[in-house]
C-alpha positions, -999 to +999 in steps of 0.1 A: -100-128-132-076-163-133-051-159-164-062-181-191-042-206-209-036-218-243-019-253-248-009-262-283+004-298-286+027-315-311+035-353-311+033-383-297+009-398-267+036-389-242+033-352-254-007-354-253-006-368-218+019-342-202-007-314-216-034-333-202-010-329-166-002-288-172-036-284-179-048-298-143-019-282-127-028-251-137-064-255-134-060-262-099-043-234-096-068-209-107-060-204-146-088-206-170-084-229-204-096-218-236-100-229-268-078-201-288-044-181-284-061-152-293-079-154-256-045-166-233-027-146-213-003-173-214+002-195-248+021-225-248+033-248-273+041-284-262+065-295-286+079-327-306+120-331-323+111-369-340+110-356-372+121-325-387+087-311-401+070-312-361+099-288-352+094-266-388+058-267-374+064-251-344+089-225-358+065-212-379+039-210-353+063-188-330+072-164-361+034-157-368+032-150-328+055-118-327+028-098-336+005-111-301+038-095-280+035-064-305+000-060-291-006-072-262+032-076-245+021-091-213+012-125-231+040-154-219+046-175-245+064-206-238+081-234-257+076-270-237+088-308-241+113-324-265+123-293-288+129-270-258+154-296-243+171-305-279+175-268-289+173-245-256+190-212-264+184-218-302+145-210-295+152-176-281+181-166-311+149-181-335+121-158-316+130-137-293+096-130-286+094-162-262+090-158-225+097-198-214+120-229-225+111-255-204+119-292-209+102-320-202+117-336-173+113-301-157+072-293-164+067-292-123+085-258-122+056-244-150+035-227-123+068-218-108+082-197-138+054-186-147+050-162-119+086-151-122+081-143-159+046-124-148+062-099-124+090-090-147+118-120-143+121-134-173+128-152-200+135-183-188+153-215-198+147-246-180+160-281-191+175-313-176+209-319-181+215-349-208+240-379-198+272-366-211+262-330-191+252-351-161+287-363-162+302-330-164+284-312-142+300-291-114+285-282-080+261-255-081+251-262-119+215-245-126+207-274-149+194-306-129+195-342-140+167-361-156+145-371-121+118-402-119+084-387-130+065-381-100+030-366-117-002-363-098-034-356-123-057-333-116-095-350-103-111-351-147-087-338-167-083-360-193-086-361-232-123-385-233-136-385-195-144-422-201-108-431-218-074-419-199-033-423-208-012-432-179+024-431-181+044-461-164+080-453-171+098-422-192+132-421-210+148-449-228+178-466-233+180-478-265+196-452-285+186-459-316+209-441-343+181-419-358+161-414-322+165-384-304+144-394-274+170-407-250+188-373-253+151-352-246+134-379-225+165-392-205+170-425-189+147-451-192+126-449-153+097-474-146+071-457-121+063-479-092+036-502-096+016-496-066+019-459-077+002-473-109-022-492-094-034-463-074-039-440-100-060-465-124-083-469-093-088-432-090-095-431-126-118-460-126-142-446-096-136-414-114-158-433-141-131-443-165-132-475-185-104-473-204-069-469-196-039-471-221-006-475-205+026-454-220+066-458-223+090-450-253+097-486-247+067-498-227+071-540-227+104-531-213+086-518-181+102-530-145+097-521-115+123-542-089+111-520-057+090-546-039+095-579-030+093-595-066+100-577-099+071-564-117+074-567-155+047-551-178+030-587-182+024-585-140+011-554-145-018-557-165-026-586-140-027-563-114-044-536-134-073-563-148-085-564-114-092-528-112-135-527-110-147-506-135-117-510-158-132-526-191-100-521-218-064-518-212-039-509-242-001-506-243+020-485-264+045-486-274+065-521-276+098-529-286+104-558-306+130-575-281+108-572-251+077-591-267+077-619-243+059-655-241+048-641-210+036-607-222+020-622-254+004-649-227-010-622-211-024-599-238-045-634-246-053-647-215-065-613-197-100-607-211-098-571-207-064-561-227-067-553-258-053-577-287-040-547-306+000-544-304+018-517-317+056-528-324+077-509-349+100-528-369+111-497-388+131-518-414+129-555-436+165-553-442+193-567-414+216-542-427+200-513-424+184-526-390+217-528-378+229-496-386+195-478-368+207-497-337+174-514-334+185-549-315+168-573-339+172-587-367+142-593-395+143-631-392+137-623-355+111-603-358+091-626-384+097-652-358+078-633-331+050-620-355+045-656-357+047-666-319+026-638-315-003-645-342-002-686-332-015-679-295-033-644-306-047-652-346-073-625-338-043-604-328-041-561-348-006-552-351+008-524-366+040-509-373+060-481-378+089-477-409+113-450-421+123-447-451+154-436-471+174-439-441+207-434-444+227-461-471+194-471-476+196-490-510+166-503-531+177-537-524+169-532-489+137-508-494+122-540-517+131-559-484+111-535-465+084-540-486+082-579-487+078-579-451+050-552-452+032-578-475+037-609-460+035-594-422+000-577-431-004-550-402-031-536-394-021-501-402+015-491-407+026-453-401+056-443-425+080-421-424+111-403-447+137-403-424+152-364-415+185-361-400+182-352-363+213-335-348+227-346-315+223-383-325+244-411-336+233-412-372+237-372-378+276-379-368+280-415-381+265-415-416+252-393-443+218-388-452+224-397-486+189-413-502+176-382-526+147-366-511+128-380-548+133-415-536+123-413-502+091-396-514+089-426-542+096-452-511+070-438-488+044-437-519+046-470-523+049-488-487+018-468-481+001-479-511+008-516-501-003-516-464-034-494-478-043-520-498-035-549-468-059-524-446-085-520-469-082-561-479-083-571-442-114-551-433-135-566-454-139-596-432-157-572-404-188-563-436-217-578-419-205-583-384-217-570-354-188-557-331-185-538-296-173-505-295-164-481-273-183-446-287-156-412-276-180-390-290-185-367-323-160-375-354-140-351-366-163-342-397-191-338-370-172-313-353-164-293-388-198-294-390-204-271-358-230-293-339-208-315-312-229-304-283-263-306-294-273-336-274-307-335-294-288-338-327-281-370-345-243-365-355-213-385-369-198-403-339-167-423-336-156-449-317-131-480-315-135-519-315-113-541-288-083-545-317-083-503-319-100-504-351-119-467-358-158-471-364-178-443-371-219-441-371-250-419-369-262-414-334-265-388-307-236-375-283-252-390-254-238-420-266-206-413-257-189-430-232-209-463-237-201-496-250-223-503-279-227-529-308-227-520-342-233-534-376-205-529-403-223-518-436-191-505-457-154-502-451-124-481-461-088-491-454-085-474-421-123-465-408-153-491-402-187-471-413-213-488-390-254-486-380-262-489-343-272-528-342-312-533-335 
Protein backbone atom coordinates (compact mmCIF):
# COMPACT_ATOMS: atom_id res chain seq x y z
CA UNK A 1 0.00 0.00 0.00
CA UNK A 2 1.73 3.71 -1.14
CA UNK A 3 2.21 5.84 2.10
CA UNK A 4 -0.32 8.52 2.20
CA UNK A 5 0.27 12.12 2.66
CA UNK A 6 -1.16 14.93 4.47
CA UNK A 7 -0.23 18.58 3.27
CA UNK A 8 -1.31 21.38 5.55
CA UNK A 9 -0.55 24.86 4.01
CA UNK A 10 -0.08 28.32 5.53
CA UNK A 11 0.35 31.63 3.52
CA UNK A 12 0.72 33.09 0.59
CA UNK A 13 0.18 31.93 -3.30
CA UNK A 14 3.87 31.02 -3.35
CA UNK A 15 3.22 28.58 -0.47
CA UNK A 16 -0.06 27.18 -2.12
CA UNK A 17 1.76 26.64 -5.34
CA UNK A 18 4.85 24.66 -3.89
CA UNK A 19 2.15 22.24 -2.22
CA UNK A 20 0.52 22.01 -5.41
CA UNK A 21 4.42 20.80 -6.70
CA UNK A 22 5.03 18.21 -3.40
CA UNK A 23 1.86 16.93 -4.05
CA UNK A 24 2.68 15.81 -7.84
CA UNK A 25 6.08 14.80 -6.80
CA UNK A 26 5.03 12.54 -4.49
CA UNK A 27 2.07 11.37 -6.41
CA UNK A 28 4.31 10.38 -9.06
CA UNK A 29 6.04 8.63 -6.86
CA UNK A 30 3.49 6.26 -5.55
CA UNK A 31 2.11 8.17 -2.20
CA UNK A 32 -1.57 8.41 -1.75
CA UNK A 33 -3.17 12.01 -0.75
CA UNK A 34 -5.81 12.34 1.71
CA UNK A 35 -7.94 14.67 2.99
CA UNK A 36 -7.00 14.25 7.01
CA UNK A 37 -3.73 13.78 9.25
CA UNK A 38 -5.49 11.29 11.04
CA UNK A 39 -5.04 8.92 7.63
CA UNK A 40 -1.00 10.06 6.72
CA UNK A 41 1.72 8.12 7.22
CA UNK A 42 3.48 11.25 6.59
CA UNK A 43 1.95 14.85 7.74
CA UNK A 44 3.38 17.88 6.53
CA UNK A 45 2.92 21.35 7.31
CA UNK A 46 3.92 23.93 4.66
CA UNK A 47 4.59 26.96 6.58
CA UNK A 48 4.47 30.87 6.45
CA UNK A 49 6.95 33.66 8.94
CA UNK A 50 5.11 37.10 7.42
CA UNK A 51 3.40 37.60 10.37
CA UNK A 52 3.72 36.33 13.72
CA UNK A 53 0.16 34.66 14.29
CA UNK A 54 0.91 32.19 10.82
CA UNK A 55 3.96 30.94 12.78
CA UNK A 56 1.76 30.83 16.41
CA UNK A 57 -0.53 28.86 14.05
CA UNK A 58 1.66 26.30 13.21
CA UNK A 59 3.24 25.92 16.78
CA UNK A 60 0.14 24.98 18.04
CA UNK A 61 -0.65 22.58 15.36
CA UNK A 62 2.75 20.62 16.08
CA UNK A 63 2.02 20.59 20.03
CA UNK A 64 -1.50 19.08 19.51
CA UNK A 65 0.51 16.37 17.12
CA UNK A 66 2.69 14.72 19.92
CA UNK A 67 0.10 12.62 20.70
CA UNK A 68 -0.10 11.02 16.60
CA UNK A 69 3.96 9.94 17.52
CA UNK A 70 2.52 8.65 20.95
CA UNK A 71 0.38 6.29 18.93
CA UNK A 72 1.33 5.61 15.94
CA UNK A 73 5.37 6.52 16.03
CA UNK A 74 6.14 5.66 12.44
CA UNK A 75 4.21 8.88 11.26
CA UNK A 76 6.98 11.56 9.69
CA UNK A 77 5.94 14.77 10.47
CA UNK A 78 7.61 17.56 8.72
CA UNK A 79 7.89 21.27 8.96
CA UNK A 80 8.30 22.94 5.16
CA UNK A 81 8.83 26.50 3.52
CA UNK A 82 9.56 29.95 5.18
CA UNK A 83 9.38 29.07 9.04
CA UNK A 84 11.62 25.99 8.63
CA UNK A 85 14.34 28.25 6.95
CA UNK A 86 13.80 31.28 9.50
CA UNK A 87 13.87 29.11 12.64
CA UNK A 88 15.57 25.58 11.75
CA UNK A 89 16.83 24.04 15.02
CA UNK A 90 14.27 26.11 16.98
CA UNK A 91 11.40 23.74 15.49
CA UNK A 92 12.91 20.59 16.95
CA UNK A 93 13.91 22.46 20.70
CA UNK A 94 9.81 23.61 20.15
CA UNK A 95 8.60 19.79 19.22
CA UNK A 96 10.74 17.35 19.32
CA UNK A 97 8.26 15.20 17.94
CA UNK A 98 9.22 16.39 14.28
CA UNK A 99 10.85 14.06 11.77
CA UNK A 100 11.78 16.97 8.85
CA UNK A 101 12.93 20.75 8.56
CA UNK A 102 13.06 21.44 5.18
CA UNK A 103 13.26 24.83 3.54
CA UNK A 104 12.03 26.08 0.62
CA UNK A 105 14.76 26.45 -1.75
CA UNK A 106 15.42 22.81 -0.82
CA UNK A 107 11.67 20.98 -1.41
CA UNK A 108 13.46 18.64 -4.34
CA UNK A 109 15.23 16.61 -1.60
CA UNK A 110 11.45 15.77 0.04
CA UNK A 111 11.26 12.32 -1.56
CA UNK A 112 14.85 12.18 -0.79
CA UNK A 113 14.54 12.53 3.13
CA UNK A 114 11.83 11.06 3.37
CA UNK A 115 13.08 7.65 2.74
CA UNK A 116 16.06 8.29 4.99
CA UNK A 117 13.73 9.27 7.86
CA UNK A 118 11.47 5.95 6.96
CA UNK A 119 14.30 3.42 7.42
CA UNK A 120 15.51 4.91 10.70
CA UNK A 121 17.83 8.11 9.65
CA UNK A 122 16.38 10.81 10.89
CA UNK A 123 15.45 13.79 11.96
CA UNK A 124 16.43 15.90 9.45
CA UNK A 125 17.24 19.55 8.86
CA UNK A 126 17.48 20.86 5.48
CA UNK A 127 17.74 24.70 4.52
CA UNK A 128 19.60 27.00 2.12
CA UNK A 129 22.18 29.00 3.45
CA UNK A 130 21.00 32.93 3.66
CA UNK A 131 23.52 35.67 2.08
CA UNK A 132 25.52 36.52 5.00
CA UNK A 133 26.01 32.30 5.47
CA UNK A 134 26.67 32.12 1.76
CA UNK A 135 29.43 34.41 2.44
CA UNK A 136 30.85 32.47 5.15
CA UNK A 137 30.67 29.30 4.07
CA UNK A 138 33.57 26.86 4.11
CA UNK A 139 34.24 23.90 1.73
CA UNK A 140 32.33 20.91 2.53
CA UNK A 141 29.42 23.03 4.31
CA UNK A 142 26.11 20.73 4.51
CA UNK A 143 24.00 23.80 3.96
CA UNK A 144 23.74 24.79 0.09
CA UNK A 145 23.01 28.17 -1.38
CA UNK A 146 19.66 29.44 -2.51
CA UNK A 147 19.58 27.68 -6.37
CA UNK A 148 17.26 28.97 -9.52
CA UNK A 149 13.89 27.04 -9.10
CA UNK A 150 13.93 24.36 -11.51
CA UNK A 151 10.18 22.76 -10.85
CA UNK A 152 8.52 20.36 -13.18
CA UNK A 153 4.55 19.88 -12.23
CA UNK A 154 3.15 16.84 -12.14
CA UNK A 155 0.48 16.08 -15.53
CA UNK A 156 -3.16 17.73 -13.23
CA UNK A 157 -2.17 18.65 -10.13
CA UNK A 158 -3.31 21.86 -9.58
CA UNK A 159 -5.74 23.72 -7.05
CA UNK A 160 -9.03 24.24 -9.93
CA UNK A 161 -8.02 21.89 -13.03
CA UNK A 162 -9.30 24.74 -15.20
CA UNK A 163 -7.24 27.69 -13.26
CA UNK A 164 -3.31 27.05 -12.40
CA UNK A 165 -0.39 29.39 -10.52
CA UNK A 166 2.92 29.38 -12.23
CA UNK A 167 5.82 30.77 -10.64
CA UNK A 168 8.23 33.10 -12.91
CA UNK A 169 10.97 34.16 -10.52
CA UNK A 170 11.53 33.42 -6.54
CA UNK A 171 13.48 35.56 -3.90
CA UNK A 172 13.66 39.16 -3.77
CA UNK A 173 15.83 41.92 -3.33
CA UNK A 174 14.25 44.54 -1.83
CA UNK A 175 14.65 44.01 1.80
CA UNK A 176 12.09 45.76 3.15
CA UNK A 177 12.71 46.53 6.93
CA UNK A 178 9.69 44.48 8.23
CA UNK A 179 9.97 41.64 5.38
CA UNK A 180 11.43 38.51 6.14
CA UNK A 181 11.20 37.02 2.59
CA UNK A 182 14.60 37.81 1.23
CA UNK A 183 16.20 35.99 4.13
CA UNK A 184 13.56 32.60 3.57
CA UNK A 185 13.14 33.08 -0.23
CA UNK A 186 16.70 34.22 -1.15
CA UNK A 187 17.75 36.21 -4.04
CA UNK A 188 15.51 37.51 -6.38
CA UNK A 189 15.82 34.69 -9.76
CA UNK A 190 13.60 35.18 -12.82
CA UNK A 191 12.86 31.58 -14.53
CA UNK A 192 13.56 31.61 -18.22
CA UNK A 193 10.91 32.57 -20.41
CA UNK A 194 10.89 29.84 -22.83
CA UNK A 195 10.79 27.65 -19.66
CA UNK A 196 7.58 29.68 -19.05
CA UNK A 197 6.19 29.51 -22.11
CA UNK A 198 6.45 25.80 -22.16
CA UNK A 199 4.81 25.10 -19.13
CA UNK A 200 1.58 27.47 -19.83
CA UNK A 201 1.25 25.39 -23.19
CA UNK A 202 1.21 22.12 -21.23
CA UNK A 203 -1.28 23.64 -19.02
CA UNK A 204 -3.39 25.01 -21.66
CA UNK A 205 -3.72 21.51 -23.84
CA UNK A 206 -3.95 20.19 -20.31
CA UNK A 207 -7.43 22.12 -20.51
CA UNK A 208 -6.43 25.07 -18.46
CA UNK A 209 -7.77 28.57 -19.09
CA UNK A 210 -6.44 30.49 -16.59
CA UNK A 211 -3.10 31.03 -15.57
CA UNK A 212 -1.89 33.59 -12.80
CA UNK A 213 1.73 34.36 -12.87
CA UNK A 214 3.81 34.63 -9.31
CA UNK A 215 6.97 36.57 -7.85
CA UNK A 216 7.46 38.32 -4.39
CA UNK A 217 8.05 41.16 -6.73
CA UNK A 218 6.59 39.92 -10.01
CA UNK A 219 6.63 43.41 -12.44
CA UNK A 220 10.19 43.22 -11.59
CA UNK A 221 10.51 39.89 -13.63
CA UNK A 222 13.65 39.68 -16.19
CA UNK A 223 14.89 37.33 -17.93
CA UNK A 224 18.41 38.65 -19.97
CA UNK A 225 19.19 34.91 -21.31
CA UNK A 226 18.26 35.22 -24.88
CA UNK A 227 18.94 37.55 -27.37
CA UNK A 228 16.72 40.51 -26.02
CA UNK A 229 15.63 40.98 -22.35
CA UNK A 230 12.37 39.75 -21.44
CA UNK A 231 10.50 42.04 -18.93
CA UNK A 232 7.10 40.89 -17.37
CA UNK A 233 5.26 43.26 -20.02
CA UNK A 234 7.01 40.75 -23.00
CA UNK A 235 5.83 38.16 -21.19
CA UNK A 236 2.37 38.30 -21.17
CA UNK A 237 2.83 38.97 -24.98
CA UNK A 238 4.28 35.83 -25.37
CA UNK A 239 1.89 34.11 -23.00
CA UNK A 240 -1.42 35.81 -24.81
CA UNK A 241 -0.62 33.77 -27.71
CA UNK A 242 -0.84 30.62 -25.83
CA UNK A 243 -4.46 28.81 -27.55
CA UNK A 244 -6.56 27.93 -25.00
CA UNK A 245 -5.32 30.50 -22.57
CA UNK A 246 -8.49 32.90 -21.87
CA UNK A 247 -7.17 35.02 -18.48
CA UNK A 248 -3.80 35.79 -17.33
CA UNK A 249 -3.25 37.57 -13.76
CA UNK A 250 -0.10 38.79 -11.98
CA UNK A 251 0.74 39.01 -8.52
CA UNK A 252 2.26 40.48 -6.88
CA UNK A 253 3.67 44.13 -8.13
CA UNK A 254 5.89 46.46 -6.69
CA UNK A 255 5.06 50.00 -6.87
CA UNK A 256 8.42 51.05 -8.64
CA UNK A 257 8.24 48.44 -11.30
CA UNK A 258 4.70 49.59 -12.59
CA UNK A 259 5.78 50.62 -16.00
CA UNK A 260 4.16 52.59 -19.05
CA UNK A 261 4.98 49.57 -20.71
CA UNK A 262 3.57 47.04 -18.27
CA UNK A 263 0.33 49.20 -17.66
CA UNK A 264 0.24 49.38 -21.83
CA UNK A 265 0.12 45.92 -21.77
CA UNK A 266 -2.35 45.02 -19.02
CA UNK A 267 -4.77 47.38 -21.40
CA UNK A 268 -3.87 46.47 -24.66
CA UNK A 269 -3.73 42.50 -24.25
CA UNK A 270 -7.35 41.37 -24.27
CA UNK A 271 -6.70 38.43 -22.22
CA UNK A 272 -4.83 39.98 -18.96
CA UNK A 273 -6.74 40.75 -16.50
CA UNK A 274 -7.32 44.58 -15.38
CA UNK A 275 -6.96 43.64 -11.73
CA UNK A 276 -3.49 44.82 -10.19
CA UNK A 277 -2.47 44.04 -6.91
CA UNK A 278 0.25 46.67 -5.67
CA UNK A 279 0.81 47.20 -1.98
CA UNK A 280 1.57 50.58 -0.81
CA UNK A 281 1.68 49.48 2.81
CA UNK A 282 1.87 53.17 4.06
CA UNK A 283 0.24 57.07 3.15
CA UNK A 284 3.01 58.56 5.11
CA UNK A 285 6.73 59.40 3.37
CA UNK A 286 8.13 58.94 6.72
CA UNK A 287 7.13 55.91 7.70
CA UNK A 288 7.56 54.65 3.89
CA UNK A 289 10.96 55.38 4.25
CA UNK A 290 11.71 53.76 7.24
CA UNK A 291 9.98 50.25 5.85
CA UNK A 292 12.54 50.58 3.00
CA UNK A 293 9.77 50.54 0.53
CA UNK A 294 11.52 52.73 -2.56
CA UNK A 295 8.59 55.18 -3.03
CA UNK A 296 7.32 57.80 -1.86
CA UNK A 297 3.27 58.53 -1.50
CA UNK A 298 3.31 61.40 -4.02
CA UNK A 299 4.79 58.72 -6.32
CA UNK A 300 2.63 56.33 -5.88
CA UNK A 301 -0.62 58.63 -6.26
CA UNK A 302 1.14 59.61 -9.40
CA UNK A 303 1.05 56.04 -10.80
CA UNK A 304 -2.53 55.20 -9.45
CA UNK A 305 -3.32 57.94 -11.72
CA UNK A 306 -1.11 56.91 -14.88
CA UNK A 307 -2.47 53.68 -14.21
CA UNK A 308 -6.47 54.51 -13.87
CA UNK A 309 -6.06 57.26 -17.10
CA UNK A 310 -5.15 54.43 -19.67
CA UNK A 311 -7.05 51.50 -17.45
CA UNK A 312 -10.39 53.61 -15.75
CA UNK A 313 -11.97 50.11 -15.66
CA UNK A 314 -8.78 49.14 -13.85
CA UNK A 315 -9.42 46.79 -9.76
CA UNK A 316 -6.52 47.59 -7.70
CA UNK A 317 -5.98 46.67 -4.33
CA UNK A 318 -3.60 47.01 -1.77
CA UNK A 319 -1.96 45.85 1.07
CA UNK A 320 -1.17 48.14 4.64
CA UNK A 321 0.42 47.58 8.00
CA UNK A 322 -0.36 49.24 10.66
CA UNK A 323 1.31 50.47 13.89
CA UNK A 324 4.55 49.97 12.42
CA UNK A 325 7.23 51.00 14.23
CA UNK A 326 7.27 55.12 15.15
CA UNK A 327 4.20 54.99 13.60
CA UNK A 328 2.35 58.22 14.78
CA UNK A 329 -1.31 59.16 14.27
CA UNK A 330 -0.32 61.86 12.19
CA UNK A 331 0.99 59.43 9.78
CA UNK A 332 -1.87 56.62 10.30
CA UNK A 333 -4.53 59.66 9.36
CA UNK A 334 -2.11 59.86 6.28
CA UNK A 335 -2.62 56.29 5.71
CA UNK A 336 -6.14 56.73 5.78
CA UNK A 337 -6.58 59.74 3.41
CA UNK A 338 -5.02 57.82 0.72
CA UNK A 339 -7.21 54.72 1.40
CA UNK A 340 -10.14 57.21 0.74
CA UNK A 341 -9.11 59.09 -2.06
CA UNK A 342 -7.15 55.94 -3.77
CA UNK A 343 -10.47 53.68 -3.50
CA UNK A 344 -9.09 50.03 -3.93
CA UNK A 345 -10.85 47.53 -4.66
CA UNK A 346 -10.22 45.56 -1.55
CA UNK A 347 -7.37 46.40 0.74
CA UNK A 348 -5.86 43.52 3.09
CA UNK A 349 -4.60 45.08 6.53
CA UNK A 350 -2.37 44.18 8.69
CA UNK A 351 -0.80 45.11 12.61
CA UNK A 352 2.58 44.92 12.07
CA UNK A 353 4.56 42.04 14.44
CA UNK A 354 8.17 42.23 14.85
CA UNK A 355 9.92 39.57 12.76
CA UNK A 356 13.51 38.72 13.99
CA UNK A 357 16.29 38.44 11.61
CA UNK A 358 15.22 41.64 9.82
CA UNK A 359 16.22 45.20 9.68
CA UNK A 360 13.38 46.69 11.65
CA UNK A 361 13.65 43.96 14.63
CA UNK A 362 17.43 45.49 15.01
CA UNK A 363 16.82 49.05 13.89
CA UNK A 364 13.74 50.30 15.66
CA UNK A 365 11.30 49.45 18.41
CA UNK A 366 7.97 48.14 18.07
CA UNK A 367 6.64 50.85 20.03
CA UNK A 368 2.76 51.55 18.79
CA UNK A 369 0.54 49.83 21.89
CA UNK A 370 -0.96 46.74 20.67
CA UNK A 371 -4.66 48.88 21.61
CA UNK A 372 -3.82 51.28 18.82
CA UNK A 373 -2.84 49.01 16.23
CA UNK A 374 -6.05 47.18 16.90
CA UNK A 375 -7.96 50.73 16.85
CA UNK A 376 -5.81 51.54 13.39
CA UNK A 377 -6.74 48.33 11.71
CA UNK A 378 -10.56 48.79 12.90
CA UNK A 379 -10.77 51.69 11.15
CA UNK A 380 -8.72 51.39 7.71
CA UNK A 381 -10.94 48.33 7.38
CA UNK A 382 -14.04 50.10 8.09
CA UNK A 383 -13.13 52.76 5.31
CA UNK A 384 -12.07 50.48 2.41
CA UNK A 385 -15.37 48.30 3.54
CA UNK A 386 -17.28 50.97 2.94
CA UNK A 387 -15.28 52.10 -0.62
CA UNK A 388 -15.94 48.10 -1.42
CA UNK A 389 -19.30 47.97 -0.71
CA UNK A 390 -19.89 51.76 -2.41
CA UNK A 391 -17.98 50.68 -5.57
CA UNK A 392 -20.05 47.51 -6.09
CA UNK A 393 -23.05 48.95 -6.52
CA UNK A 394 -22.43 50.04 -9.95
CA UNK A 395 -22.31 46.14 -11.11
CA UNK A 396 -26.52 45.82 -9.52
CA UNK A 397 -28.16 45.03 -12.75
CA UNK A 398 -25.33 44.19 -15.03
CA UNK A 399 -24.61 41.21 -16.76
CA UNK A 400 -20.86 40.22 -16.33
CA UNK A 401 -18.57 37.01 -17.45
CA UNK A 402 -17.29 34.85 -15.04
CA UNK A 403 -15.20 32.22 -14.73
CA UNK A 404 -17.33 29.45 -12.27
CA UNK A 405 -14.31 27.29 -9.92
CA UNK A 406 -16.88 25.34 -8.44
CA UNK A 407 -18.92 24.96 -5.05
CA UNK A 408 -18.53 28.07 -2.43
CA UNK A 409 -17.32 27.55 0.67
CA UNK A 410 -20.87 27.49 2.41
CA UNK A 411 -21.80 24.78 -0.23
CA UNK A 412 -19.09 22.76 0.90
CA UNK A 413 -20.18 23.21 4.85
CA UNK A 414 -23.15 22.16 3.60
CA UNK A 415 -21.77 18.49 2.58
CA UNK A 416 -23.15 18.32 -1.09
CA UNK A 417 -19.98 19.48 -3.44
CA UNK A 418 -20.09 16.40 -5.54
CA UNK A 419 -23.54 15.82 -6.23
CA UNK A 420 -23.51 16.81 -9.88
CA UNK A 421 -27.44 16.47 -9.65
CA UNK A 422 -27.66 19.06 -6.91
CA UNK A 423 -28.21 22.74 -7.40
CA UNK A 424 -25.55 24.24 -4.99
CA UNK A 425 -23.93 27.66 -4.07
CA UNK A 426 -21.07 28.12 -6.68
CA UNK A 427 -18.50 30.71 -6.96
CA UNK A 428 -16.75 32.18 -9.39
CA UNK A 429 -14.69 35.48 -10.42
CA UNK A 430 -15.35 38.41 -13.06
CA UNK A 431 -12.11 39.61 -15.40
CA UNK A 432 -11.18 42.46 -12.51
CA UNK A 433 -11.08 39.27 -9.77
CA UNK A 434 -14.20 40.30 -8.30
CA UNK A 435 -15.91 37.03 -6.33
CA UNK A 436 -19.52 36.16 -7.64
CA UNK A 437 -21.47 33.58 -6.16
CA UNK A 438 -24.82 31.92 -7.63
CA UNK A 439 -27.19 28.91 -7.59
CA UNK A 440 -26.31 26.39 -10.12
CA UNK A 441 -24.92 22.83 -10.51
CA UNK A 442 -21.18 21.73 -10.21
CA UNK A 443 -21.02 20.85 -13.79
CA UNK A 444 -20.71 24.26 -14.25
CA UNK A 445 -17.51 24.55 -13.17
CA UNK A 446 -14.86 25.24 -15.34
CA UNK A 447 -17.04 27.37 -17.77
CA UNK A 448 -17.28 30.86 -18.61
CA UNK A 449 -20.72 32.01 -17.94
CA UNK A 450 -22.75 35.34 -17.73
CA UNK A 451 -24.50 36.30 -14.84
CA UNK A 452 -26.87 38.86 -13.55
CA UNK A 453 -25.97 40.89 -10.34
CA UNK A 454 -29.17 40.95 -8.10
CA UNK A 455 -27.51 42.19 -4.62
CA UNK A 456 -24.08 43.07 -3.47
CA UNK A 457 -21.88 43.04 -0.24
CA UNK A 458 -18.58 44.82 0.03
CA UNK A 459 -16.45 42.05 -1.08
CA UNK A 460 -18.91 39.23 -2.88
CA UNK A 461 -21.25 39.85 -6.03
CA UNK A 462 -24.59 37.53 -5.38
CA UNK A 463 -25.67 36.76 -8.98
CA UNK A 464 -28.63 34.55 -11.15
CA UNK A 465 -27.27 32.63 -14.17
CA UNK A 466 -28.34 35.21 -17.04
CA UNK A 467 -31.38 33.82 -19.37
Amino acid sequence: MPRRFFIQTVGCQMNVLDSELIAGRLLGLGYEQVESHRRADVILLNTCSVRRHAEDKIYSALGRMKHIKEHRPGTIIGVLGCMAQKDRQKIFRRAPHVDLVLGPGRLDRLPTLLDQIAAGDGPCLEVSLDRAEADRASVGQSFVRFTPSRERRAPGVVSLPHQAMVRIMTGCDQFCTYCIVPHVRGPEQSRPAAEILDEVRRLADAGCLEVTLLGQKVNSYHDAAGPRAVVLADLLAMLHEVEGIRRLKFVTNHPKHMTPELIEAVRDLPKVSPYLHIPAQSGSDVVLRRMNRGYTVGSYRDMLAHLRERIPDAAVTSDFIVGFCGETEDDFQQTAVLVQDARFKNSFIFKYSTRSGTKAAERYEDDVPEAVKRRRNNELLAIQNAISLEDNQSFLGRTVEILVEGPSKAAKKQGRPDDISATLQLVGRTCCDRIVVFEGPPTLTGRFLPVVIERVEAFTLHARRAD
